[in-house]
C-alpha positions as CSV (number, residue, x, y, z in Angstrom):
1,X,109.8,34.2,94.0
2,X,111.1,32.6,97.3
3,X,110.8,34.7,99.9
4,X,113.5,32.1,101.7
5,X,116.2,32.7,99.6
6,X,118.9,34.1,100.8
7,X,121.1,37.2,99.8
8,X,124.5,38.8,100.4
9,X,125.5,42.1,100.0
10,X,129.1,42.8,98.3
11,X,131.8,44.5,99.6
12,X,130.8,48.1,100.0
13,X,133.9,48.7,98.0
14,X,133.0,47.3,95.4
15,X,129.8,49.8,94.9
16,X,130.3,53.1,95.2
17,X,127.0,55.4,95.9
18,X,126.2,59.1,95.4
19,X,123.2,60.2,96.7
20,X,121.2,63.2,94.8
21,X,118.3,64.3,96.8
22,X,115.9,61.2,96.2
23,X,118.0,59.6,93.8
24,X,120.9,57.0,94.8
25,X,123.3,56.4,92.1
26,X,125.6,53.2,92.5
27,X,128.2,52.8,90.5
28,X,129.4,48.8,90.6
29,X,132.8,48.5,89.8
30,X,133.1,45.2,88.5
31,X,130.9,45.9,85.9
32,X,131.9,49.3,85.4
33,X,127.5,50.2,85.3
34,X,126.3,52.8,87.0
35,X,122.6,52.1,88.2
36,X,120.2,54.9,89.6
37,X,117.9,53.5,91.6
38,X,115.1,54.7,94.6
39,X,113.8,54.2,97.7
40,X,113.5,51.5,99.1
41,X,116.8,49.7,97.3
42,X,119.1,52.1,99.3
43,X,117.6,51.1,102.4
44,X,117.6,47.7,101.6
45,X,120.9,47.6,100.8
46,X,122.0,49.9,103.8
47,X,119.7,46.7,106.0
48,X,122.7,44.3,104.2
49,X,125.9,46.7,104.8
50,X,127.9,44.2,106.8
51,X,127.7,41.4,104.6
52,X,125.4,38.8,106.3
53,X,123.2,36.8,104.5
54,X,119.3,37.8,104.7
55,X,116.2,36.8,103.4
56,X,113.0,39.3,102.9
57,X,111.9,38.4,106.2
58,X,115.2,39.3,107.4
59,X,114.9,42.7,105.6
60,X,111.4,43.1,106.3
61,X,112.3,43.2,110.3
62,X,115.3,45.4,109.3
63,X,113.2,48.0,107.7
64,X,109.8,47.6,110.0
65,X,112.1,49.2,112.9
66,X,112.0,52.6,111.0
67,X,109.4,52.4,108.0
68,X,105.3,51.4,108.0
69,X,105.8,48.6,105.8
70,X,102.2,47.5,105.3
71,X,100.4,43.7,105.5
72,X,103.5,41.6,106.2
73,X,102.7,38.8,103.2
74,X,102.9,41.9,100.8
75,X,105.7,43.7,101.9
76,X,108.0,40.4,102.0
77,X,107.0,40.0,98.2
78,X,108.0,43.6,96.9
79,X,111.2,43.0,99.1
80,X,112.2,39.7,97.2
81,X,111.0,41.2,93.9
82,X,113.6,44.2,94.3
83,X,116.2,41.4,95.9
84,X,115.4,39.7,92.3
85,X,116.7,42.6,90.4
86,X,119.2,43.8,92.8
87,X,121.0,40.3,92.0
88,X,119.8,40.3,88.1
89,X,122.3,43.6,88.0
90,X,124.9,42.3,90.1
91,X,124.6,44.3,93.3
92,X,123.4,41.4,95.2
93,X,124.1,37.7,94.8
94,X,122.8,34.9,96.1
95,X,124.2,33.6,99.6
């Protein structure tokens, strides 16, 4: 994990969500999957809405305006985990 890598967010057109209480379901039109996913990937991915590349420091300031996030080191790690998988399924890619 390299908490310097850098991610991008797609198009929000090309992921459509539906939210269902503390479920977020995002269907990804390219691949025609639908994913269900929880907090914190919605807010993550609401943190990369307009498209500009961002690392999990990037995201960790993002999200540290509204949540308690915890030790810093820790919190950067779980963010670039979940950036890992977000880009292993396609919702995210590499910038």
């Amino acid at each position: 994990m390299d908490a310097q890598k850098t991610y991008r967010r797609d198009p929000a057109d090309r992921v459509t969500p539906c939210t269902l209480e503390d479920l977020t379901l995002l269907y990804h039109h390219a691949s025609g999957q639908t994913h269900m996913v929880i907090s914190p990937v919605p807010e993550l991915l609401a943190c990369m809405a307009d498209g500009v590349a961002m690392t999990a420091g990037d995201l960790h300031d993002c999200l540290a305006r509204d949540y308690d996030l915890g030790p810093r080191d820790a919190a950067e790690a779980e963010i670039a985990a979940h950036l890992d998988a977000l880009a292993s399924l396609g919702l995210v890619r590499p910038a």
